[in-house]
Structure formats: structure tokens, C-alpha cells
C-alpha positions in Angstrom: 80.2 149.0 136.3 82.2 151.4 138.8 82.2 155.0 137.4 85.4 157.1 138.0 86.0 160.4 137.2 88.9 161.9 135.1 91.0 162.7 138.6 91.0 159.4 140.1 93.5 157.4 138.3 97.4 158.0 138.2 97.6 156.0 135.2 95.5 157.5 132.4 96.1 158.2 128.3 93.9 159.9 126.1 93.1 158.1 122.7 91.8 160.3 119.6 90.3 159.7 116.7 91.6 162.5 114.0 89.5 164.8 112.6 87.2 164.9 109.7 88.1 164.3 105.8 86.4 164.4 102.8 85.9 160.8 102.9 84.9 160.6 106.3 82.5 163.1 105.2 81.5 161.1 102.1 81.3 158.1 104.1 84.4 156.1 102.6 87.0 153.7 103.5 90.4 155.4 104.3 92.1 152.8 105.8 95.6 153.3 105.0 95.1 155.7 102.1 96.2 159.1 102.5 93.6 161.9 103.0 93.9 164.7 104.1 92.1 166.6 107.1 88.9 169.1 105.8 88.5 172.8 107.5 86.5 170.5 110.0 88.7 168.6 110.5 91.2 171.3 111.6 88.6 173.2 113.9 87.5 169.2 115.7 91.2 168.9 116.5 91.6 172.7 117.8 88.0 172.2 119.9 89.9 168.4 120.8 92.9 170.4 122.2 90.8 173.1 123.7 89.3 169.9 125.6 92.5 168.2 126.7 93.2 171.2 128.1 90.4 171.5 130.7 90.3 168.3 131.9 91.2 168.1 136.0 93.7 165.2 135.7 95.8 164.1 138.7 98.3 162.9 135.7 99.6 166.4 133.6 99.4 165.8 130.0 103.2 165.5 128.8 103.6 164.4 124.8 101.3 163.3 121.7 102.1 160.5 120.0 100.4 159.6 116.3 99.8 157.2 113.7 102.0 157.5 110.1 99.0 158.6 108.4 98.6 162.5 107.5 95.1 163.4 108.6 96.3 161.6 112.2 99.3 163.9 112.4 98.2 167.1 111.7 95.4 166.8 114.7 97.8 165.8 117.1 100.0 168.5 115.5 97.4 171.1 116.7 96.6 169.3 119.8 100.1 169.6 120.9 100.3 173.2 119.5 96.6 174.2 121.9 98.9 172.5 125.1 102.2 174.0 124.5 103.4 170.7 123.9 106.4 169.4 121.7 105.8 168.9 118.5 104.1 165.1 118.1 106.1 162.0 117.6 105.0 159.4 115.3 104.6 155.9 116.1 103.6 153.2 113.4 102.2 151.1 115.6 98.9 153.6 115.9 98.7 153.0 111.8 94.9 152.0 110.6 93.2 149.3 109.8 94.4 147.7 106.4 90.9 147.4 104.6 92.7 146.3 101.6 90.3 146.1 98.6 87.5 147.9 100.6 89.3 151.5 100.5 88.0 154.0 98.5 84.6 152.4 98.8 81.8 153.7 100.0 80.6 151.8 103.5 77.1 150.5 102.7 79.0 149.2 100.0 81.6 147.5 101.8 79.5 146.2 104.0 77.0 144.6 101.3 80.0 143.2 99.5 81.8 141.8 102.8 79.4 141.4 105.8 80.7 142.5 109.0 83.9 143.7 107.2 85.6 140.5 107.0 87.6 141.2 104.0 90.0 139.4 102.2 93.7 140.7 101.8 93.3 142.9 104.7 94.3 143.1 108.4 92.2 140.6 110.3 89.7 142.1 112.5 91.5 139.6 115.4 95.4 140.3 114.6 93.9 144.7 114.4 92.5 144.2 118.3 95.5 142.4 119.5 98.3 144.6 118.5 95.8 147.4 119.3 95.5 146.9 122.6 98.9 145.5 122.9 100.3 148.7 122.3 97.4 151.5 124.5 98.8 148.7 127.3 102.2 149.7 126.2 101.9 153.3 126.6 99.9 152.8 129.3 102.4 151.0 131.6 105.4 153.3 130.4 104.2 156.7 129.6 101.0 157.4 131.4 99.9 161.3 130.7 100.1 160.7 127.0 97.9 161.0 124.2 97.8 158.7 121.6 95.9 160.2 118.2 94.7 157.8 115.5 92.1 155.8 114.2 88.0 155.0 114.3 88.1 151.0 113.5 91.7 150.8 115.1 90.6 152.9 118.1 87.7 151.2 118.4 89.3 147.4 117.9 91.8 147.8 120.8 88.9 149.7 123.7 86.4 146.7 122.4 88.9 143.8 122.9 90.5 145.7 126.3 86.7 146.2 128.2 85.3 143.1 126.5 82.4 145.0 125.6 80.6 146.3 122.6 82.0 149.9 121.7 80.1 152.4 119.6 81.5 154.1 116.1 84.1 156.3 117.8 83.8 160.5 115.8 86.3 162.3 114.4 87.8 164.5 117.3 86.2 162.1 119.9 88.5 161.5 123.3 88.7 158.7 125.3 90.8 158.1 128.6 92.2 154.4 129.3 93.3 154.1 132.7 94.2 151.7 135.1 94.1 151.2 139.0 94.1 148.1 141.2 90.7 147.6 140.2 91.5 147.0 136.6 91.0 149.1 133.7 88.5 151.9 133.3 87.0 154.0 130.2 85.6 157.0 129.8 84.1 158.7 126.6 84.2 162.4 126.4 82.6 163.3 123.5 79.0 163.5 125.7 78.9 163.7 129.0 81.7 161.5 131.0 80.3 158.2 131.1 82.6 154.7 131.7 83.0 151.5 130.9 85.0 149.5 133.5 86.3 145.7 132.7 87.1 143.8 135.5 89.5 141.1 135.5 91.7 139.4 137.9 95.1 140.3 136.3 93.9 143.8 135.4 94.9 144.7 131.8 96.4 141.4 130.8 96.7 141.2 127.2 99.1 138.6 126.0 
């Protein structure tokens, strides 16, 4: 692994995960249901902003883009309100995970009843990394300085199939920069101290 730090790359996004619900604190499937953020919540994605906001990036942040869902809107709403940015766009293609019959459920539960999550009637754990990824290279490649605000098993789907590693359970409120140079695409977590995960490959981020 080749460590970086936040100013070397001319290429880099930031990728969020929204903050805290109820049900997040509850330890439930959201999925695609609609919850709302918690005073938590609110305060992760002012302390998120706050963040964004000191980082020394050769790239300046320039717009916040978000999934559909409510709880991911109304961070990137006050991320963009900390940076004095406009107001953020939303993109469906940063929507959850479909858990299908697993929302609403508690975890331990979902996990008992469908090991490993594999569930039936909802979003492949396959087709979720693909269009994942597919779309952090998208933004990526065309609007580098952005920050993307969404989803834990989404988030965490698309960084696992991009570095070919194992990723951890990604927090509510917790950053992490994709970026890419000519040595291929690089990681870095930033809800501890900055620490990377590089992936090497021959055509760099090469996701078809």
C-alpha cells in the first residue's frame, strides 16, 4: 500500500455517509424507507461540514450531490450550508441499497433470517457494487472536487468492489476521499486518523 495525503491528488471526491436516525440508532434496516435524521444526526453532518472545510486539498470543494432519500439530503443540505456552497443536487443514482423484505428489521435479525444479507426480492449485493462504483467513477472522471452524500451498505459496496479489499461498516457522518492519479486509485478514511487503502491495477479505475 502507497499512503497519500489529502493534497496530493488532482482528482479527489469525498463520499459520506448521512447522519444518524432513529433506526440507525435502533439498529434497523432503512434501506429505502424514509427516516428521518435525529438531533445527531444533524450535529454529525454540521461536525461532517466543519471537516470538509479544513481539509488542505489541492482540488477546492465545488457542489454536493445526494441520494433521493431524506435523511441523505438534509446532511448534504448542511454540509453545503457549513461551505457556502449551493444548495445540494440530488442524484438517484446515490439511492440505498433495496433490502426489500429485510427493512424495518432489526440486523441480528436479518442476518439470522438471511446470512450474509443475501435476500430475496432485493438489490443483489453484485448489481449494488457495480452501479456503485460505476457512478463514484462517474463523478470522479467529470466532476472531481465534489462530494457525494449517501449510504453505509451502498457506500461501502462501491469502495469494497473499487479497492478490491475488505471495507469496514462505514458511520453515520464518516468521510472518505476517492481519488485517482497515474498510479491508480487511492482511499482514505477520515473518521480516525487519515489512513489509505490504495488498489493497484494496470488500467487504473476500470470498472466496466
Amino acid at each position: 500500500m502507497t499512503e497519500f495525503t489529502p493534497a496530493d491528488s488532482p482528482e479527489v471526491i469525498a463520499l459520506v455517509r448521512h447522519g444518524e436516525t432513529d433506526w440507525n440508532s435502533a439498529r434497523r434496516i432503512q434501506g429505502r424507507t424514509e427516516v428521518p435524521l435525529n438531533e445527531t444526526g444533524r450535529a454529525q453532518a454540521r461536525a461532517t461540514g466543519e471537516l470538509l472545510a479544513a481539509l488542505d486539498l489541492s482540488v477546492a470543494w465545488h457542489s454536493v450531490v445526494s441520494s433521493p432519500l431524506g435523511r441523505a439530503h438534509e446532511t448534504a443540505a448542511i454540509i453545503a450550508q457549513s461551505l457556502g456552497l449551493t444548495p445540494p443536487a440530488i442524484d438517484h443514482a446515490f439511492i440505498e441499497r433495496d433490502f426489500g423484505p429485510a427493512e424495518g428489521l432489526d440486523v441480528a435479525e436479518a442476518m439470522d433470517r438471511w446470512p450474509g444479507l443475501i435476500i430475496p426480492g432485493a438489490e443483489s449485493l453484485d448489481v449494488l457494487a457495480d452501479r456503485t462504483a460505476r457512478e463514484f467513477e462517474r463523478v470522479l472522471t467529470t466532476a472531481p472536487g465534489s462530494i457525494v452524500v449517501a449510504h453505509g451498505a451502498m457506500l461501502r459496496a462501491g469502495l469494497a468492489r473499487i479497492t478490491n479489499t475488505e471495507v469496514p461498516r462505514i458511520l453515520n457522518g464518516e468521510i472518505w476521499l476517492l481519488r485517482r492519479d497515474s498510479d491508480g486509485v487511492g482511499t482514505g478514511n477520515l473518521a480516525s486518523p487519515f489512513s489509505v487503502r490504495r488498489a493497484r491495477t494496470t488500467a487504473g479505475l476500470s470498472l466496466a
